[in-house]
C-alpha positions as CSV (number, residue, x, y, z in Angstrom):
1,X,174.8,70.8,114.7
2,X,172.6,69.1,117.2
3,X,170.1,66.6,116.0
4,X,166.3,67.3,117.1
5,X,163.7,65.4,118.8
6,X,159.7,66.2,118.7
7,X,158.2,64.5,121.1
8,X,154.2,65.0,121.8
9,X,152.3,65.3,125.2
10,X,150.0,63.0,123.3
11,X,149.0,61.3,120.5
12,X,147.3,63.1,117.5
13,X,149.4,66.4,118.5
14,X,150.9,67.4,115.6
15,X,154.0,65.9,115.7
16,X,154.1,64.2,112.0
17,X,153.2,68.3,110.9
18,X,155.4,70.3,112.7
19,X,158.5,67.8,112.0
20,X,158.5,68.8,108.7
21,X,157.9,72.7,109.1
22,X,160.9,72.4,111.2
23,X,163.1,70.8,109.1
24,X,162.0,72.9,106.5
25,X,162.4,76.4,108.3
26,X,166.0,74.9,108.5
27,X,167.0,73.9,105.1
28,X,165.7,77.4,103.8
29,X,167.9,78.6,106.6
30,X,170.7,76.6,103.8
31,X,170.9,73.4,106.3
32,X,170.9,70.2,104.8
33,X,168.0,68.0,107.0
34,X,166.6,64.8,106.7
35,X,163.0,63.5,108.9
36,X,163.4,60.5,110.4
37,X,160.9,57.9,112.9
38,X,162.2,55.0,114.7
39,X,159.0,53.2,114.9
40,X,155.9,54.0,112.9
41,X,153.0,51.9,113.8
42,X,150.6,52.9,110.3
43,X,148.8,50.6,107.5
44,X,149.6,54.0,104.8
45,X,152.9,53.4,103.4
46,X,155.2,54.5,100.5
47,X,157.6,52.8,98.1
48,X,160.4,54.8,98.5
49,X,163.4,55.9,96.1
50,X,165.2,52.8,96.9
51,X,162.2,50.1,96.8
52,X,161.8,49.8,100.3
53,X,158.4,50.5,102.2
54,X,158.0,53.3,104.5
55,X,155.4,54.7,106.3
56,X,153.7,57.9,104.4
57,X,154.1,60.1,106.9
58,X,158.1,59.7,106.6
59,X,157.9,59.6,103.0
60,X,155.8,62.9,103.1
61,X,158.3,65.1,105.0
62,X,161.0,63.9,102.4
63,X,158.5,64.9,99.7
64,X,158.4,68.3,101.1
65,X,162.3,68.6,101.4
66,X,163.2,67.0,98.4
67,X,165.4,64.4,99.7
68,X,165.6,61.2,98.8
69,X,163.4,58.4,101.1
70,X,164.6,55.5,102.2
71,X,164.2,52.6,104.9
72,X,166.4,54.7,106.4
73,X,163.8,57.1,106.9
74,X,161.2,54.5,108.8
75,X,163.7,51.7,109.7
76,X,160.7,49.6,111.6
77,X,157.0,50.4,110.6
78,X,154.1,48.0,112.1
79,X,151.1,47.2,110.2
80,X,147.8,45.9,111.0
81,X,147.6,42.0,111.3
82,X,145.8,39.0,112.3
83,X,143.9,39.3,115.5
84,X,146.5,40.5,118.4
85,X,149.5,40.6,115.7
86,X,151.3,42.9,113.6
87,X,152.9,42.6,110.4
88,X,156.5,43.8,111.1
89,X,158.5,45.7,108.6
90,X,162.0,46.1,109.2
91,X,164.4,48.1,106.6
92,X,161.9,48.4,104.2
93,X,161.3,44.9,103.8
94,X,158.2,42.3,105.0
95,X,160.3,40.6,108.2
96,X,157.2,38.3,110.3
97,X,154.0,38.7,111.5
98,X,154.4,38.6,115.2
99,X,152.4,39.0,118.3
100,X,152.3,42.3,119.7
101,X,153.4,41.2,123.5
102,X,156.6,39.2,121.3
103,X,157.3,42.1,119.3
104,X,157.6,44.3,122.7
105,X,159.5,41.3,124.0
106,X,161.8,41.1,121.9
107,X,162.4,45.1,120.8
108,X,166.1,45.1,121.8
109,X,166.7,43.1,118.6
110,X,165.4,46.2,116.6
111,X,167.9,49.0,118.4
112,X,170.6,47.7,116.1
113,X,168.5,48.3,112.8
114,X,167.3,51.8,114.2
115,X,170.5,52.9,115.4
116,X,172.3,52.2,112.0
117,X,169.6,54.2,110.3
118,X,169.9,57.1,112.4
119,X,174.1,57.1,111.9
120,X,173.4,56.8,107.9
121,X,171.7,60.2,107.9
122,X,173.1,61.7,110.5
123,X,176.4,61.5,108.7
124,X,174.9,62.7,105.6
125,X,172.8,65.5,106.8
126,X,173.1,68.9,108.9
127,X,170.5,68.0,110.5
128,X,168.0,64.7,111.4
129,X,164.8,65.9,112.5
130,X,163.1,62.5,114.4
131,X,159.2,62.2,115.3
132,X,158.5,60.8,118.2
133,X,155.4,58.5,118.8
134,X,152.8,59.2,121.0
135,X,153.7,60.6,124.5
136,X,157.4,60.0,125.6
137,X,156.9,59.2,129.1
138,X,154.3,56.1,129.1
139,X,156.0,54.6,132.2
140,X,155.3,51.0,131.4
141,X,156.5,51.6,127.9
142,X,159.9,54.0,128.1
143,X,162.2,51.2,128.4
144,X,160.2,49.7,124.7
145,X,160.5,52.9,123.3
146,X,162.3,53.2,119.7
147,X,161.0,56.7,118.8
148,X,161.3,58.7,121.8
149,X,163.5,57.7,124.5
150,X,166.1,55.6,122.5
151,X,166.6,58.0,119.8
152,X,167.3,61.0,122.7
153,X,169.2,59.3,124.7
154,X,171.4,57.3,122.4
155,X,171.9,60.5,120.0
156,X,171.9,63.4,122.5
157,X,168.9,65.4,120.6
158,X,167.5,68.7,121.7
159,X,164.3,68.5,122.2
160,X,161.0,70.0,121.0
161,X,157.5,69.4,122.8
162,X,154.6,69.7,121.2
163,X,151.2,70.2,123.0
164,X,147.4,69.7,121.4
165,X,145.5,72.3,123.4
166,X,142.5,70.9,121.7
167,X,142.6,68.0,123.4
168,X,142.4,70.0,127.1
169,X,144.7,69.5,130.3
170,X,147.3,71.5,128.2
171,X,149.2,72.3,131.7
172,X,148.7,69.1,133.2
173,X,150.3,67.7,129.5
174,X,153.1,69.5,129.5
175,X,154.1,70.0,133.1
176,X,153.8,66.1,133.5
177,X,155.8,64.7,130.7
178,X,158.6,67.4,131.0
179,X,159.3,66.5,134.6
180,X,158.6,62.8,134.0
181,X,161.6,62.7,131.5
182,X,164.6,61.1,132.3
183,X,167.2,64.1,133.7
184,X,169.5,64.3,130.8
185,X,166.3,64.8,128.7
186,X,164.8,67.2,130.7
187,X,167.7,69.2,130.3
188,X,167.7,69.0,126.2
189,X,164.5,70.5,126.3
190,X,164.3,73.7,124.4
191,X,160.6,74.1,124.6
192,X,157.2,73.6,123.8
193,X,154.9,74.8,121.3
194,X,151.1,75.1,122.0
195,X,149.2,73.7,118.7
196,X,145.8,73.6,117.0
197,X,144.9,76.7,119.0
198,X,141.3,78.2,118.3
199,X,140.0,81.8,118.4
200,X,142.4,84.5,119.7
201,X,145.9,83.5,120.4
202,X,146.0,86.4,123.0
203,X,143.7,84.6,125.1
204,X,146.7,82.6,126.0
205,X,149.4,85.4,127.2
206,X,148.5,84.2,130.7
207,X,148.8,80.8,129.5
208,X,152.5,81.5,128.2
209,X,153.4,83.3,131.4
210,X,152.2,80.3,133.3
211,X,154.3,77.9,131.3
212,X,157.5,80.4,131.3
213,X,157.6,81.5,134.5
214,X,155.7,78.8,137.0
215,X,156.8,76.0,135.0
216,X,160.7,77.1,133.7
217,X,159.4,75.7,130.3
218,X,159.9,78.4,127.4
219,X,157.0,78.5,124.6
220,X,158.2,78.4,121.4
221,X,154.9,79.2,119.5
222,X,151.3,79.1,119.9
223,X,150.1,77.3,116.8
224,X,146.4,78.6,115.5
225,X,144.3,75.7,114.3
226,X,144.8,75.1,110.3
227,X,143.1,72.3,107.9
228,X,146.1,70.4,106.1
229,X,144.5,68.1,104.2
230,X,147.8,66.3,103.1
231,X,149.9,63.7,104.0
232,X,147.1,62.1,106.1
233,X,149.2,59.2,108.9
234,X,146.0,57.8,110.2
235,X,142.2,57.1,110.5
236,X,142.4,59.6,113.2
237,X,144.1,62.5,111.6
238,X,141.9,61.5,108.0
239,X,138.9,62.1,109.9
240,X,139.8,65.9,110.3
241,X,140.0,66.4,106.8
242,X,137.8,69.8,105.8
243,X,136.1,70.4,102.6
244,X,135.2,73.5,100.8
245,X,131.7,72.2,99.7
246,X,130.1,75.3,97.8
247,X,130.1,74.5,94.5
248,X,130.1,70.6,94.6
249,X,129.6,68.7,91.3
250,X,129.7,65.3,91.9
251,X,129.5,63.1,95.4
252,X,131.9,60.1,95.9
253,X,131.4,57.4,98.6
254,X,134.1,55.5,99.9
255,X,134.1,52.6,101.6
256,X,135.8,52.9,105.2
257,X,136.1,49.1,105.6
258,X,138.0,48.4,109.2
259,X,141.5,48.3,107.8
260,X,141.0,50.9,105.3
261,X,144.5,51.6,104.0
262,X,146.3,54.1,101.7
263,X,143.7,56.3,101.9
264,X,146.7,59.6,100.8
265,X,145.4,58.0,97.4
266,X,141.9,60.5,98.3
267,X,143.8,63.7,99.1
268,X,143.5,64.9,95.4
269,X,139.4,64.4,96.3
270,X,139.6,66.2,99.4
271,X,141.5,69.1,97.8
272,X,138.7,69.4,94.6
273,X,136.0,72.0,95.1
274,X,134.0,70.1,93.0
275,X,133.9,66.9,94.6
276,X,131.9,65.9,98.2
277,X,133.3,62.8,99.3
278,X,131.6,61.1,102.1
279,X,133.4,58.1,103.9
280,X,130.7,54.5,104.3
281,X,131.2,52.6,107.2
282,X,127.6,50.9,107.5
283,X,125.4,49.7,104.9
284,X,123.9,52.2,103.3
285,X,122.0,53.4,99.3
286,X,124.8,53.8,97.2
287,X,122.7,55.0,94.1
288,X,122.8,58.3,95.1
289,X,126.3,58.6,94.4
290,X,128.0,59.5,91.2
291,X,130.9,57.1,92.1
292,X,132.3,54.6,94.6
293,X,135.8,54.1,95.6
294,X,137.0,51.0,97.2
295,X,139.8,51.9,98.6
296,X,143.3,50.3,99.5
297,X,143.1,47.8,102.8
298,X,146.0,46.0,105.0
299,X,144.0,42.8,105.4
300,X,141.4,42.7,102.3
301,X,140.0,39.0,102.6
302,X,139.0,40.5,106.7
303,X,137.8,43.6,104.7
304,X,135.7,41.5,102.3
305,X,134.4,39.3,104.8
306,X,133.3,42.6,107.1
307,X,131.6,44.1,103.6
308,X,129.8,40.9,103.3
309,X,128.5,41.1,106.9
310,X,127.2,44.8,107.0
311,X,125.3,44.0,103.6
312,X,127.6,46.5,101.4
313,X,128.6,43.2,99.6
314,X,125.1,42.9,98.1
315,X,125.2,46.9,97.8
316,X,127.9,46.6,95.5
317,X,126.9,44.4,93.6
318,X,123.6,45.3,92.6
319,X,124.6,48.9,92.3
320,X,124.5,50.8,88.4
321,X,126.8,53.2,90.1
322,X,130.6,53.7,88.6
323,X,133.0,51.8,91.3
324,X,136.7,52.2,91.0
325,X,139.1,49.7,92.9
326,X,142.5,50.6,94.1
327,X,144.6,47.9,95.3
328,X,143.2,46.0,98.1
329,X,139.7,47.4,96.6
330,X,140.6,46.4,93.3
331,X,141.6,42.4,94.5
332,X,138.4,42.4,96.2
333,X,136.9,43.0,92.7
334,X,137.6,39.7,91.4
335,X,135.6,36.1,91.2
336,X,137.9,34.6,94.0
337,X,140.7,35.4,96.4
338,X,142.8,32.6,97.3
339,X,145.1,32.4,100.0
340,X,147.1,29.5,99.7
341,X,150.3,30.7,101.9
342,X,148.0,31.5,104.6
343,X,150.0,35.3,103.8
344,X,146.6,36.9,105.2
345,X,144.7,34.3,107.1
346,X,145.5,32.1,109.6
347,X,145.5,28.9,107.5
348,X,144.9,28.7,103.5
349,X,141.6,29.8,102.4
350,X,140.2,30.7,99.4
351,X,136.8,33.3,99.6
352,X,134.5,34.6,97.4
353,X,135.3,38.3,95.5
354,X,132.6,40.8,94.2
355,X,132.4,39.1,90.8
356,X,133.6,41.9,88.8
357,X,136.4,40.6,86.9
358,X,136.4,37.2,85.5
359,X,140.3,36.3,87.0
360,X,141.2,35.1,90.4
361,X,143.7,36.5,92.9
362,X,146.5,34.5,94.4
363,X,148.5,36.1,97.4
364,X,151.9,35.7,97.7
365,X,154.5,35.8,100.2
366,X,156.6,38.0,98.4
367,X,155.0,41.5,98.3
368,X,155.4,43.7,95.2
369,X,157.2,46.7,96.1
370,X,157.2,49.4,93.0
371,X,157.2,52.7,91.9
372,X,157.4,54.5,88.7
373,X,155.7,55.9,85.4
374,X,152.1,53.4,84.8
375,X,150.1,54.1,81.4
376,X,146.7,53.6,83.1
377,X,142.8,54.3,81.7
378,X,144.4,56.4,79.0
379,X,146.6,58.2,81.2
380,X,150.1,58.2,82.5
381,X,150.7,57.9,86.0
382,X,153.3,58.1,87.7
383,X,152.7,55.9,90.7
384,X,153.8,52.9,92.8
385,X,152.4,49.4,93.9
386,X,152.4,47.6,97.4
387,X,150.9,44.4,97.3
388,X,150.4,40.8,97.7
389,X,147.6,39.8,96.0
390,X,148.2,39.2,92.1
391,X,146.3,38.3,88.7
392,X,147.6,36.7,85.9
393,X,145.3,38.0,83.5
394,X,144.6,41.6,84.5
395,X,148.4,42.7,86.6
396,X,148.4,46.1,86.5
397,X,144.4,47.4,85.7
398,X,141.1,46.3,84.6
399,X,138.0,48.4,82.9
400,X,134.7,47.0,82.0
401,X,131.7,49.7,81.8
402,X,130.9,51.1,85.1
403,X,133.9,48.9,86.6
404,X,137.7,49.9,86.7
405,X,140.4,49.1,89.0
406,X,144.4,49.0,89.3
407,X,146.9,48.0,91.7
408,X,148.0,51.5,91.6
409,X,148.6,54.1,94.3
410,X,148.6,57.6,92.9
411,X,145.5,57.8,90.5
412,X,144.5,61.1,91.2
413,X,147.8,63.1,91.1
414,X,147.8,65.6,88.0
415,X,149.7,68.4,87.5
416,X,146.6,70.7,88.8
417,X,146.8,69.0,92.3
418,X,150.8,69.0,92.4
419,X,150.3,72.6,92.1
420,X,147.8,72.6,95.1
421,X,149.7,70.9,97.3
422,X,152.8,72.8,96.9
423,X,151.2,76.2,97.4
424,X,149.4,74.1,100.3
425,X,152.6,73.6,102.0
426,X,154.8,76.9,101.3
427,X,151.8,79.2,102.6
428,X,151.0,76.1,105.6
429,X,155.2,76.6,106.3
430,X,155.2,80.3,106.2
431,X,152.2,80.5,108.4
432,X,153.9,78.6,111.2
433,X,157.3,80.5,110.5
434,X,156.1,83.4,111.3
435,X,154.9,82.1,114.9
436,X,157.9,80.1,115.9
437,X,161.1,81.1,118.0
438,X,163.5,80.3,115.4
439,X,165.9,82.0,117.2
440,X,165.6,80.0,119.9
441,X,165.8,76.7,118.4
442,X,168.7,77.9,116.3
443,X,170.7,78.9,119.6
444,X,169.6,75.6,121.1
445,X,170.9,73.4,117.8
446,X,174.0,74.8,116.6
């Protein structure tokens, strides 16, 4: 059985979605199939079964298979660093921080460690179904490519395009990267499908005809437009989140700071019908809200100095509202952050925290990678931990009056919400099964 590649005429086209319904349309099909990215450039991540760091969006399409994760999953995942860096995560594990023009420089290193990733699962699945990153074809960029090119080339895949008609210059998209692929790529294309269509899907007959017979490019679906509020890869795709605000009973704020992280730790929020959660990125009266959130953050002691700049460092402070602090929120809680291994900033510094919690936090090379079952404010969670920054006297939680925090990811996950989110992605699955040229693909893959 053929591997298969889903490349996008762009970025933000669905690719992260539409990898999973895939793979999942084939396992119900009784193939065994395992999602897979080369290169995921993302500051939300995932402890995985094995204790390794992945990015969510891997770790999501696993979740909705069922499969074990592993670095094998996300072999190399970039993070947000200093300035023009990156932090660079390679097998699941904290490798450098490393200039972005040094990292591109130097990519060949990384083929080995994606390669061998691939090979693991593709001996131990049907089926590897890998996301691409942004468009295939950036012609600067196709001989740095990990996600796209490499993986296609070096493992033969048949290939899947997917277009964001949303975006406009659906035509000029698709005709452009399928005939800027290499040859050998061109000709494992099985086709395209049209996503995040609006209004009447017949308005685009002519559009299929164009593509099928003008451009020799089959359509595989057109995709209506549909809210997923899950498995959220980045700012961009957070920012589309919808909310069913009829019957709202209480209004959360949380702070967007710059490199607002972990933010899947929300989706529970988004899904509530009771809850309107509005996202701060500017000072602003945070009185009027029933509770704040400070969220998770890649670089917290930049994060704190930003909150200190806009005036939301005051904000909190004075405020009688409840605040919670997850992770990088909740080490921004406390009297001092010290960086003494210059892990965050470019030499060792130690800043002032919010105040909160009488305890200091010392960062440490070695990040804390963990998952399992946490007894947290009274309730058990089962949850995992990604961090640096640690406290001697409060390790896991802390909760004072209107303050509480934890280093835990996963707060917000009850049994109501697992619930949600499965029936979210059967009917989300079945919707775009009904759409797609299985068929096709199948004849394409086997």
């Amino acid at each position: 059985m053929h591997n298969i590649s889903i490349f996008g005429t762009s970025s933000d086209a669905g690719k992260s979605t539409l990898t999973f319904v895939i793979a999942k349309i084939l396992q119900d099909l009784g193939y065994t199939v395992a999602p897979f990215k080369a290169q995921n450039v993302s500051n939300n991540a995932q402890v995985a079964d094995d204790g390794s760091e992945i990015a969510v969006a891997q770790h999501f399409q696993a979740e909705v298979l069922g499969v074990s994760t592993s670095y094998h999953n996300n072999p190399v995942l970039l993070k947000s660093g200093r300035k023009s860096s990156a932090s660079l995560i390679i097998n699941g594990k904290v490798a450098a921080d490393k200039d972005i023009r040094e990292y591109y420089r130097d990519l060949d290193s990384l083929k080995p460690a994606v390669k061998s990733a691939f090979a693991y699962l593709d001996s131990r699945y049907d089926c590897v179904v890998a996301e691409g990153a942004g468009s295939p074809v950036e012609l600067n960029l196709m001989d740095k490519d990990l996600s796209n090119i490499y993986i296609a080339t070096e493992f033969n895949t048949k290939i899947i395009l997917v277009a964001d008609i949303e975006k406009g210059g659906v035509f000029a998209s698709v005709y452009g990267v399928y005939h800027l692929l290499p040859k050998p790529l061109r000709d494992n294309v099985i086709g395209v499908i049209i996503n995040k269509f609006r209004g009447d899907l017949s308005l685009f007959d002519k559009g299929i005809e164009i593509l099928e017979k003008k451009f020799g490019i089959p359509v595989l679906a057109v995709l209506p437009y549909k809210p997923f509020n899950l498995g959220f890869e980045d700012s961009q795709s957070l920012m589309n989140y919808q909310q069913n605000k009829h019957d709202t009973k209480k209004h959360i704020a949380v702070i967007a700071y710059p490199t607002m992280s972990n933010y899947n730790d929300l989706e529970p929020l988004i899904a509530d019908e009771n809850i309107s959660l509005e996202f701060i990125r500017s000072n602003a009266d945070l009185d009027k809200y029933d509770q704040i959130i400070l969220p998770g953050s890649k670089l917290v002691m930049q994060d704190l100095e930003w909150l200190k700049a806009c005036g939301l460092f005051v904000q909190l402070q004075k405020t009688k509202t409840h605040i919670l602090g997850i992770c990088g929120g909740y080490e921004m809680m406390f009297k001092e952050l010290r960086d003494n291994k210059a892990v965050e900033s470019p030499e060792p510094q130690t800043i002032e925290g919010l105040g909160f919690i009488d305890d200091v936090i010392l960062f440490q090379k070695e990040k804390v990678l963990r998952r399992g079952e946490y007894e947290i404010f009274g309730q058990k969670v089962n949850g995992f931990e990604i961090h640096h920054g640690i406290s001697e006297k409060y390790p896991l939680f802390y909760e004072k009056e209107t303050i509480k925090g934890t280093f835990v990811h996963g707060l917000f996950d009850d049994e109501k919400f697992k619930k949600y989110k499965q029936k979210t992605i059967d009917d989300f699955v079945e919707s775009m099964k009904k759409r797609l040229d299985i068929e096709r693909i199948l004849k394409h893959v086997l």
